[in-house]
C-alpha positions as a Markdown table, in Angstrom:
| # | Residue | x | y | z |
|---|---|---|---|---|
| 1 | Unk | -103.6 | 139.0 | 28.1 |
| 2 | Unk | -101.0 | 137.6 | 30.2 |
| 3 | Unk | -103.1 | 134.7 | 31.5 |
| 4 | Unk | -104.1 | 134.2 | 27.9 |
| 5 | Unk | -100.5 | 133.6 | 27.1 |
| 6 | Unk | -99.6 | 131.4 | 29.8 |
| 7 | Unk | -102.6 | 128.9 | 29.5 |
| 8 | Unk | -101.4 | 128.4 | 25.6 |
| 9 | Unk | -97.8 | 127.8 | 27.2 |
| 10 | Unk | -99.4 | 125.0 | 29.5 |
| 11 | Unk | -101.2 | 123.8 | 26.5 |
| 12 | Unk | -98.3 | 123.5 | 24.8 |
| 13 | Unk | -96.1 | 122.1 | 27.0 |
| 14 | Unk | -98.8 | 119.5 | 27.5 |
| 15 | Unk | -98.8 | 118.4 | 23.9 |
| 16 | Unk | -95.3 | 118.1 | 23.8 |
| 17 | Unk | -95.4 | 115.5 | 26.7 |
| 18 | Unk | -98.3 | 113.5 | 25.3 |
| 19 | Unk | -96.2 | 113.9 | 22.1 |
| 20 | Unk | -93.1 | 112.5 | 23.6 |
| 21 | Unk | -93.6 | 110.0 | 26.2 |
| 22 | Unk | -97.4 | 108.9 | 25.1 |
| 23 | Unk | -100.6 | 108.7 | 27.2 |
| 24 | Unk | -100.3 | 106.6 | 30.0 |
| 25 | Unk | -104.0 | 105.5 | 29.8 |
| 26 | Unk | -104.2 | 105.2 | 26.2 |
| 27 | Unk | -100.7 | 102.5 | 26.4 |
| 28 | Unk | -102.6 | 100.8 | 29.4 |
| 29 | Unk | -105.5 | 100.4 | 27.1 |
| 30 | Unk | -103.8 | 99.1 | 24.4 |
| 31 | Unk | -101.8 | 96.9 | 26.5 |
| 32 | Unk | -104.9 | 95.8 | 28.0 |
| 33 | Unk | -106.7 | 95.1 | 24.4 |
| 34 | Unk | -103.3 | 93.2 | 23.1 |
| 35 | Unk | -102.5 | 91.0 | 26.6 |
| 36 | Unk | -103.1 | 87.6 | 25.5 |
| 37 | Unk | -104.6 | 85.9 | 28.4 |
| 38 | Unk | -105.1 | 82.1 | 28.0 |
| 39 | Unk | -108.8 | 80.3 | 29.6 |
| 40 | Unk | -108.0 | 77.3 | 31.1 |
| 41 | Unk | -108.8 | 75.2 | 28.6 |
| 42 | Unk | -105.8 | 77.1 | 26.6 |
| 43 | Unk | -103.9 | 76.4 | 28.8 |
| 44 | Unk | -104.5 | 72.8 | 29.3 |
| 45 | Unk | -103.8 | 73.0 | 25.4 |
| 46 | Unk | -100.4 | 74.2 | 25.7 |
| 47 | Unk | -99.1 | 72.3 | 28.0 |
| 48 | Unk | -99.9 | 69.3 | 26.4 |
| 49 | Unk | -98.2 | 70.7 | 23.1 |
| 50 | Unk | -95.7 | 71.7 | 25.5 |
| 51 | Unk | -95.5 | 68.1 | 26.5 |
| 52 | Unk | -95.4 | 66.7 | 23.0 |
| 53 | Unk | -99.0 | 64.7 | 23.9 |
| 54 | Unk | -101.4 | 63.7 | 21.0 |
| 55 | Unk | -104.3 | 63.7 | 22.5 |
| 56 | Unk | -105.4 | 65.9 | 26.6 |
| 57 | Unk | -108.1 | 65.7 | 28.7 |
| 58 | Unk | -110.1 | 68.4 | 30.0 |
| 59 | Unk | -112.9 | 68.1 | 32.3 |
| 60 | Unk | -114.0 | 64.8 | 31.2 |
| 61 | Unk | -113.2 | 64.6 | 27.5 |
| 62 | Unk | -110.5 | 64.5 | 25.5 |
| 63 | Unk | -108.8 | 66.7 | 23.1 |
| 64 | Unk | -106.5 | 66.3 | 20.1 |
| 65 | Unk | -102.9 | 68.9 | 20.2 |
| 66 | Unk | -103.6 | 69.1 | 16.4 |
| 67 | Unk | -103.7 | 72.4 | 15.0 |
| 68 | Unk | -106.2 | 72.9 | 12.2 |
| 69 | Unk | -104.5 | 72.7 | 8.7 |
| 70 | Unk | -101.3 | 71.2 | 10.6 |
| 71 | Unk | -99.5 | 68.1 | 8.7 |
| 72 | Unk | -98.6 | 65.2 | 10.7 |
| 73 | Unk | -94.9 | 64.8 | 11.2 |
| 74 | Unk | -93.9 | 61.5 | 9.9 |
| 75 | Unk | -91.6 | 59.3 | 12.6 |
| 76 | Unk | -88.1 | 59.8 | 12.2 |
| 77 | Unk | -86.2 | 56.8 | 11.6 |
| 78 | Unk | -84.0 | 55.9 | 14.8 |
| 79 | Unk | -80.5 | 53.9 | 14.9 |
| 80 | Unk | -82.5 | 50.6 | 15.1 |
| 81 | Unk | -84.8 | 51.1 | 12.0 |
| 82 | Unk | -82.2 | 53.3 | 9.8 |
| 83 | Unk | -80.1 | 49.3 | 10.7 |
| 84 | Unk | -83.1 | 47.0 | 10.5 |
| 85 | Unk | -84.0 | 49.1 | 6.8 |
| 86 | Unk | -79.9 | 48.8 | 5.4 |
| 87 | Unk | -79.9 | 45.1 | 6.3 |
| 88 | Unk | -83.1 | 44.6 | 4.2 |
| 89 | Unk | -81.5 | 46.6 | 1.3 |
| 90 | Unk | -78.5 | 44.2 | 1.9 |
| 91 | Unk | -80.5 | 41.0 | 1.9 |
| 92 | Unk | -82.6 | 42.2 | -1.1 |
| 93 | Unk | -79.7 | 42.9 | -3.0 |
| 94 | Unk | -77.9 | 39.8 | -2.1 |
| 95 | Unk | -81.1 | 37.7 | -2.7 |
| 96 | Unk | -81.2 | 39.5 | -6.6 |
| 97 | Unk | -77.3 | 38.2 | -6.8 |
| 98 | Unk | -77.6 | 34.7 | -5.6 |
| 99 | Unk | -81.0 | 34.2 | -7.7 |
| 100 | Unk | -78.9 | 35.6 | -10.6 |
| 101 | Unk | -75.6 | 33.4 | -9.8 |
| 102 | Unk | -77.8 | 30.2 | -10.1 |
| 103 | Unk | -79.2 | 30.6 | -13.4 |
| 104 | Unk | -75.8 | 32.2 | -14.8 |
| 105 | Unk | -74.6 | 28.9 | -13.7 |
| 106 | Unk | -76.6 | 26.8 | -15.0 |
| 107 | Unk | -77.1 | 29.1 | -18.4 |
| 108 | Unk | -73.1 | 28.7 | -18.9 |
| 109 | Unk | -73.1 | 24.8 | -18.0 |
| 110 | Unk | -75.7 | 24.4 | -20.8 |
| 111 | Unk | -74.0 | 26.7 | -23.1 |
| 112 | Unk | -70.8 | 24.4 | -22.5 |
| 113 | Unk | -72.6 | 21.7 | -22.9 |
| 114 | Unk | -74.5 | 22.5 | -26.9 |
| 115 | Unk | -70.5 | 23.3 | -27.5 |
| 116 | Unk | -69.8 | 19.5 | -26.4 |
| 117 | Unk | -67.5 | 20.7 | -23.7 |
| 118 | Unk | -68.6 | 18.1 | -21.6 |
| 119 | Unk | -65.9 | 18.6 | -18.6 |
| 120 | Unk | -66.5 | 21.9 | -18.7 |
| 121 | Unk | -70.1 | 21.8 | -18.8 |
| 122 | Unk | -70.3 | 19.8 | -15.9 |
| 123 | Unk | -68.6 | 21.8 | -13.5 |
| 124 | Unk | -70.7 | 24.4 | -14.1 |
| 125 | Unk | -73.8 | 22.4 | -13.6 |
| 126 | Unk | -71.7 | 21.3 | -10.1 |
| 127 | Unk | -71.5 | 25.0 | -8.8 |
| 128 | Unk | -75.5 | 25.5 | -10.1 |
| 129 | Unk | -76.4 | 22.4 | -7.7 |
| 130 | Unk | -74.2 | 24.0 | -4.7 |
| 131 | Unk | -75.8 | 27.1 | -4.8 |
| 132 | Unk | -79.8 | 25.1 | -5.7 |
| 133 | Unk | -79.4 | 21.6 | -4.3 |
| 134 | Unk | -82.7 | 21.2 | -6.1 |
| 135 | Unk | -81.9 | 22.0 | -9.9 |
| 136 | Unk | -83.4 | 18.7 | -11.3 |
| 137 | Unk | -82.3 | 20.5 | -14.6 |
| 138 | Unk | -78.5 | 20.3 | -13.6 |
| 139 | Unk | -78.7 | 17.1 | -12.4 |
| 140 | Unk | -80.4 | 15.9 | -15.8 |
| 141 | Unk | -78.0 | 17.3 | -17.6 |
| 142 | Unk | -75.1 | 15.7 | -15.4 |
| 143 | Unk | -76.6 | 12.4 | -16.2 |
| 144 | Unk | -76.1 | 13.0 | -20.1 |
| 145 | Unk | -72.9 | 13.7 | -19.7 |
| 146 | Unk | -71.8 | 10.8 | -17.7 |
| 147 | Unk | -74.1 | 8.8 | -20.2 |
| 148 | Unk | -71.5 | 9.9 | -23.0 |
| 149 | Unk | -68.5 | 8.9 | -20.6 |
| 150 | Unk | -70.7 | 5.5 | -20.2 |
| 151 | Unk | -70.3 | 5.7 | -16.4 |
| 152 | Unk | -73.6 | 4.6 | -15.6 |
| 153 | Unk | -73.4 | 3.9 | -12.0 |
| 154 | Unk | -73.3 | 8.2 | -11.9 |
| 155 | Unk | -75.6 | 8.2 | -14.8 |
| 156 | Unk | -78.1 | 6.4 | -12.6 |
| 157 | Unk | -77.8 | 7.9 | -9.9 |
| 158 | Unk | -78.4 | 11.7 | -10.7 |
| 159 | Unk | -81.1 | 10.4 | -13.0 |
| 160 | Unk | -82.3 | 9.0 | -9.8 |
| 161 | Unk | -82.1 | 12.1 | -8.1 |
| 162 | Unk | -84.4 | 14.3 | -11.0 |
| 163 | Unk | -87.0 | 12.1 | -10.4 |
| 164 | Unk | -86.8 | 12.4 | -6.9 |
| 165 | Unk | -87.3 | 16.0 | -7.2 |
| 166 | Unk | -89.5 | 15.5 | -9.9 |
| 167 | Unk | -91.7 | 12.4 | -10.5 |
| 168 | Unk | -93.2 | 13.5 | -13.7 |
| 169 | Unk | -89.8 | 14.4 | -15.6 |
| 170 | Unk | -90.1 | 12.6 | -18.6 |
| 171 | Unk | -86.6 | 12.9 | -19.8 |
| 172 | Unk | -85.0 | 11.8 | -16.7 |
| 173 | Unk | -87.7 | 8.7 | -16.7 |
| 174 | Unk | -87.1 | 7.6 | -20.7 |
| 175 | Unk | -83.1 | 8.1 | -20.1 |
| 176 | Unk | -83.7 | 5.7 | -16.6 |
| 177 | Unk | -85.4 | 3.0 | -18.6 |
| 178 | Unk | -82.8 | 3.1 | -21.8 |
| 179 | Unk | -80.3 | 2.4 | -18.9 |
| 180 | Unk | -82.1 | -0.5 | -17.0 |
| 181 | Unk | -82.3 | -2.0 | -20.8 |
| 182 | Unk | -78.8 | -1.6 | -21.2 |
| 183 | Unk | -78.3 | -3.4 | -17.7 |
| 184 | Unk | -80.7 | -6.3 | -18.7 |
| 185 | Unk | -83.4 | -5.2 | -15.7 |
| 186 | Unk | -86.6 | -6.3 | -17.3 |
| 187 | Unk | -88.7 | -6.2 | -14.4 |
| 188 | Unk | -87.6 | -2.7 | -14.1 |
| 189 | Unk | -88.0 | -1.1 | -17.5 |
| 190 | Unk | -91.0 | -2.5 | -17.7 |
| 191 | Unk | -92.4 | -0.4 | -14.5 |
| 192 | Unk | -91.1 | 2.4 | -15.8 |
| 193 | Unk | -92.5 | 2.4 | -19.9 |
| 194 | Unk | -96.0 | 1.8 | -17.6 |
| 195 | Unk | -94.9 | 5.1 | -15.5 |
| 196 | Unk | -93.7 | 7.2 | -18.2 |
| 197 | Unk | -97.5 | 6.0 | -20.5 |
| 198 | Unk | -99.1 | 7.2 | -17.6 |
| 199 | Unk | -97.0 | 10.9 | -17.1 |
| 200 | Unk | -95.7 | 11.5 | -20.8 |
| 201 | Unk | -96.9 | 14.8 | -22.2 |
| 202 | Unk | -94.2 | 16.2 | -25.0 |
| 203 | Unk | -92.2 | 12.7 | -25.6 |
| 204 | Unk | -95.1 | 10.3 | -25.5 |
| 205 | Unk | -93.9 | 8.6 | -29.5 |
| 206 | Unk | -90.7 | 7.2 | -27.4 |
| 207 | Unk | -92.8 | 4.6 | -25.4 |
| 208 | Unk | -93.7 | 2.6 | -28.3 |
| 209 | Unk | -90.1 | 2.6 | -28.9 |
| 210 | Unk | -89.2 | 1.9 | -25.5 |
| 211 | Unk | -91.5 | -0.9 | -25.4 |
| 212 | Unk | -89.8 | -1.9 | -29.2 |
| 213 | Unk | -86.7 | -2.1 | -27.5 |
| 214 | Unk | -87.8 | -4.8 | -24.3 |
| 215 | Unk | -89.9 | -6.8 | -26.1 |
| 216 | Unk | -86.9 | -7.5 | -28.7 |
| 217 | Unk | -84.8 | -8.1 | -26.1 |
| 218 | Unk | -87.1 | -10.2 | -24.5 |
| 219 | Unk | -87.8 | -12.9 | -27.7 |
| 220 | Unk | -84.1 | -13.4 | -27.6 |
């Protein structure tokens, strides 16, 4: 009866240990089961992840980092670029600006100018021409306005100047040839009502009057 009793003591205490502190082979086999133990070609894998590498080799071919499902990072901006992209903003903006500066110009020099306020008209058309040396529309309407101060040497010259930019302005050409009229140049306005037959598209009716004009002044 005794031993009876003391083998369930040993039992006992047994389970209480086992209980308490775990089996040692059963943690060892866990352990075992859960040890993550990387092949070589894991490895290889890491350490290029490790690295930061796109792309590995491993015996002979090559491997993308790239987990499945992962995103790709987009590049992030450095000093250089975050510089390069503010001073295209800049120029953008400025570019919008100027382009709107020259037509606000002009658009106030011709508003000046329906108002007959020919001084002030012109200054505007001035500023356009600084900012677009190559307004022939400013430079047309410069010669009207020294047309109606009779200054024709100017008048001339910026008419001049349109078709320079512009061989086919018709304006510019009719005004040109009223002024080589006025200033007894035959020869001239003649080349011109021929160049202004050839290119006239909205004010064709004025050649006939054009050529009205030099053949009367011609019988005299």
């Amino acid at each position: 009866m005794n031993i009876i009793k003391v083998c369930f003591f040993v039992f006992l205490t047994s389970l209480f240990f086992v209980d308490a502190f775990g089996d040692s082979s059963t943690k060892s086999a866990y352990e075992k089961a859960n040890e993550t133990r990387l092949s070589p070609f894991g490895q290889a894998f890491k350490k290029a992840r490790e690295l930061g590498q796109k792309i590995f080799e491993f015996k002979g071919k090559k491997y993308t980092t790239k987990l499945k499902g992962e995103k790709k990072k987009k590049p992030l901006i450095g000093e250089k670029d975050l510089f390069d992209e503010k001073t295209n903003i800049s120029k953008t903006k400025l570019s919008k600006k100027t382009s709107f500066t020259k037509k606000n110009y002009f658009l106030k020099g011709k508003k000046l100018f329906d108002e007959k306020k020919f001084s002030e008209s012109k200054f505007k058309f001035e500023q356009d021409i600084v900012f677009n040396p190559k307004s022939e529309k400013s430079y047309l309407y410069l010669a009207k306005i020294f047309k109606k101060e009779e200054n024709d040497k100017l008048q001339e010259q910026n008419l001049n100047t349109v078709i320079l930019l512009n061989p086919k302005n018709e304006k510019a050409i009719f005004l040109l040839t009223l002024l080589k009229i006025k200033k007894s140049d035959y020869k001239e306005s003649g080349k011109l009502i021929k160049t202004f037959k050839k290119i006239c598209k909205n004010l064709c009716e004025k050649e006939k009057e054009l050529s009205k004009i030099l053949q009367g002044l011609q019988t005299k």
